[in-house]
C-alpha positions, 0 to 999 in steps of 0.5 A: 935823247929827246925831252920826252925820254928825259922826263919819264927817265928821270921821273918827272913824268910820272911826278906829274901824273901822281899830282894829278891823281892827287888833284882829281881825288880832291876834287872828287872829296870837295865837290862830294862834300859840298854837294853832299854825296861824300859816301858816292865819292868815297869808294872811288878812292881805293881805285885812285889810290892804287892807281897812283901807288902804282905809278910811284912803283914805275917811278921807283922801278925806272929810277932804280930804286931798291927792291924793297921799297917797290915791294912794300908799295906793291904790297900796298898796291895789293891791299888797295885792289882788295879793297876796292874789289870788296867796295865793287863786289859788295853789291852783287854779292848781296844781291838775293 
């Protein structure tokens, strides 16, 4: 098995992408802080949010975690979709 197949195997892969999603998320939320724009940055994270619950649950999944763990994180995964379609759509809804 080559050294690819080993890291997303074992779960070390999506590690990583999880601490980036982290990592771009804090520097979303500082660079909206120091510039003043936090409310421009925060709807983007129920996106980032969903987006690395999901990849924890492919890590789960692949890992072969229990089934109940994978779905209180899709569960979670929903809520967050929710409210980021609730973010997305508040603009063209209130349209007159």
């Amino acid at each position: 098995m080559n050294t690819l197949s080993t890291l997303l195997l074992q779960g070390t892969l999506l590690d990583f992408i999880i601490m980036l999603i982290a990592a771009e998320a804090l520097l979303l939320l500082s660079w909206g802080i120091l510039r003043g724009k936090k409310q421009r940055i925060l709807p983007l994270l129920p996106n980032l949010l969903s987006g690395a619950l999901l990849m924890l649950c492919v890590r789960l999944a692949i890992t072969k975690a229990p089934a109940e763990q994978m779905l209180l994180l899709l569960a979670l995964i929903f809520v967050t979709h929710l409210v980021d379609l609730a973010i997305r759509l508040r603009p063209i809804i209130a349209r007159p």
